[in-house]
C-alpha positions as YAML, in Angstrom:
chain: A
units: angstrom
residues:
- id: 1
  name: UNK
  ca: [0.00, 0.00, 0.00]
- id: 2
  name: UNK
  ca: [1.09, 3.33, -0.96]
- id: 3
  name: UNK
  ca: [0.90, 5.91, 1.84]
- id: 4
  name: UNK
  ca: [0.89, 9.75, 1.46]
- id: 5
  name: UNK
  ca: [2.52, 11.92, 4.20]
- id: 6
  name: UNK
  ca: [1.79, 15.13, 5.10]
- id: 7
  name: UNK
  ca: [3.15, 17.25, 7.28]
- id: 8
  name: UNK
  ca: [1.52, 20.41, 9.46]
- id: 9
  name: UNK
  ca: [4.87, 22.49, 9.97]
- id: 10
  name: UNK
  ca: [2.85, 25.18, 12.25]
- id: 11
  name: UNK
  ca: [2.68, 21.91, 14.83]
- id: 12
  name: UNK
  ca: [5.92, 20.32, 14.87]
- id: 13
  name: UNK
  ca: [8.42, 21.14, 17.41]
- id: 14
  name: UNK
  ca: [11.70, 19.33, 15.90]
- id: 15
  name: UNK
  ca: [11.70, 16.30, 18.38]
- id: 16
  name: UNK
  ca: [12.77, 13.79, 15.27]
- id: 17
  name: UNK
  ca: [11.28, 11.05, 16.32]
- id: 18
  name: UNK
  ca: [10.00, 10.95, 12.79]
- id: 19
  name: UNK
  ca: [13.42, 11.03, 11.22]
- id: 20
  name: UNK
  ca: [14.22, 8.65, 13.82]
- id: 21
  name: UNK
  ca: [11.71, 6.02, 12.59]
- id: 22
  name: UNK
  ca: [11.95, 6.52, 9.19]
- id: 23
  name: UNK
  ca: [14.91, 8.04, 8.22]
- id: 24
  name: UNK
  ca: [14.11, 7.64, 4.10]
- id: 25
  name: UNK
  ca: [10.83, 9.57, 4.63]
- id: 26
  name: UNK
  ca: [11.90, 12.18, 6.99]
- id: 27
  name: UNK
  ca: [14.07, 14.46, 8.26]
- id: 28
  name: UNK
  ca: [14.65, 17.72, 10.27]
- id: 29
  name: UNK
  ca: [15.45, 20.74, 8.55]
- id: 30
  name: UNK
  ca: [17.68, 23.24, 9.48]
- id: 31
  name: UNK
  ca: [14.98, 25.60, 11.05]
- id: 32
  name: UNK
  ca: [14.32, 22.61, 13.11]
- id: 33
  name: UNK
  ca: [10.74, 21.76, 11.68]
- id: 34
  name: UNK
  ca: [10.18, 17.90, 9.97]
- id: 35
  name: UNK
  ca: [10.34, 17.59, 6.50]
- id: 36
  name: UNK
  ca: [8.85, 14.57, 4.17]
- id: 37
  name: UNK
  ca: [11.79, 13.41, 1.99]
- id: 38
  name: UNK
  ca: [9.11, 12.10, -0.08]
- id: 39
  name: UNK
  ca: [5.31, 12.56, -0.73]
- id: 40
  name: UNK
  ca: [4.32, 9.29, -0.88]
- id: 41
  name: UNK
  ca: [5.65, 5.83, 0.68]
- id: 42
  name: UNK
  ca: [4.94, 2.20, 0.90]
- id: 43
  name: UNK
  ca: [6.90, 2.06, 4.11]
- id: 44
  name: UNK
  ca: [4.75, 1.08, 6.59]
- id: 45
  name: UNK
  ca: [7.32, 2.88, 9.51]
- id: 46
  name: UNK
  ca: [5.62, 6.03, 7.71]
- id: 47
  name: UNK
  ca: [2.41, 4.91, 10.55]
- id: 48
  name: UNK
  ca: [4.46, 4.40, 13.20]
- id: 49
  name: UNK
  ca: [6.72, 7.80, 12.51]
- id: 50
  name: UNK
  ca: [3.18, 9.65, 12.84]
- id: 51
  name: UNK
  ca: [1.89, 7.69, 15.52]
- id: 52
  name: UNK
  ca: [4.85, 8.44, 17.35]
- id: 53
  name: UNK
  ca: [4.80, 11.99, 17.08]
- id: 54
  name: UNK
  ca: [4.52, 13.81, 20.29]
- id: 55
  name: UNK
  ca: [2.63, 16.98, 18.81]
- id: 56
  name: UNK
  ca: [0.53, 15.08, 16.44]
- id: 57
  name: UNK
  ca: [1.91, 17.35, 13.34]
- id: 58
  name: UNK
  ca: [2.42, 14.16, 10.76]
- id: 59
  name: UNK
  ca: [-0.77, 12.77, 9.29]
- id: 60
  name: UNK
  ca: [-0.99, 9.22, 6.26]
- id: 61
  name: UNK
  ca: [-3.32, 8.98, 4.21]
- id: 62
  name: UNK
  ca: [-4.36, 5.61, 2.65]
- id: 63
  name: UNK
  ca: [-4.49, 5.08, -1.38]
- id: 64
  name: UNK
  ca: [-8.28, 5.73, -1.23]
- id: 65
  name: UNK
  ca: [-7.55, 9.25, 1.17]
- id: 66
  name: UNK
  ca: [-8.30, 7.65, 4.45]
- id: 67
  name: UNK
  ca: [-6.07, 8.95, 7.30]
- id: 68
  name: UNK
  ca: [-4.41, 6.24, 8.52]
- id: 69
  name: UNK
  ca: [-2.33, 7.47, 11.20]
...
């Protein structure tokens, strides 16, 4: 399944967990915010990088636009 990632930059706080996670789909930027190194993934760690984030910022969407973390 093909996952698409999206990101709410006004809610991160730069904790990485994320880029932790999932390394390929994310990482931090230099002003300290998450970033999606890619719009869409298959990687299922893309569920548990959103799950995992403390300020809820990171939200997947299924293939037929379902939220699915």
């Amino acid at each position: 399944m093909t996952y698409r990632i999206v990101i709410d930059g006004s809610l991160c706080s730069g904790f990485g967990t994320c880029a932790e996670l999932a390394p390929d789909q994310f990482e931090v930027g230099p002003d300290g915010i998450a970033l999606a190194r890619v719009g869409e993934s298959d990687d299922p760690a893309v569920l548990d990088a959103a799950a995992q984030c403390p300020m809820g910022a990171i939200a997947v969407f299924d293939e037929a636009g379902e939220q699915a973390a």
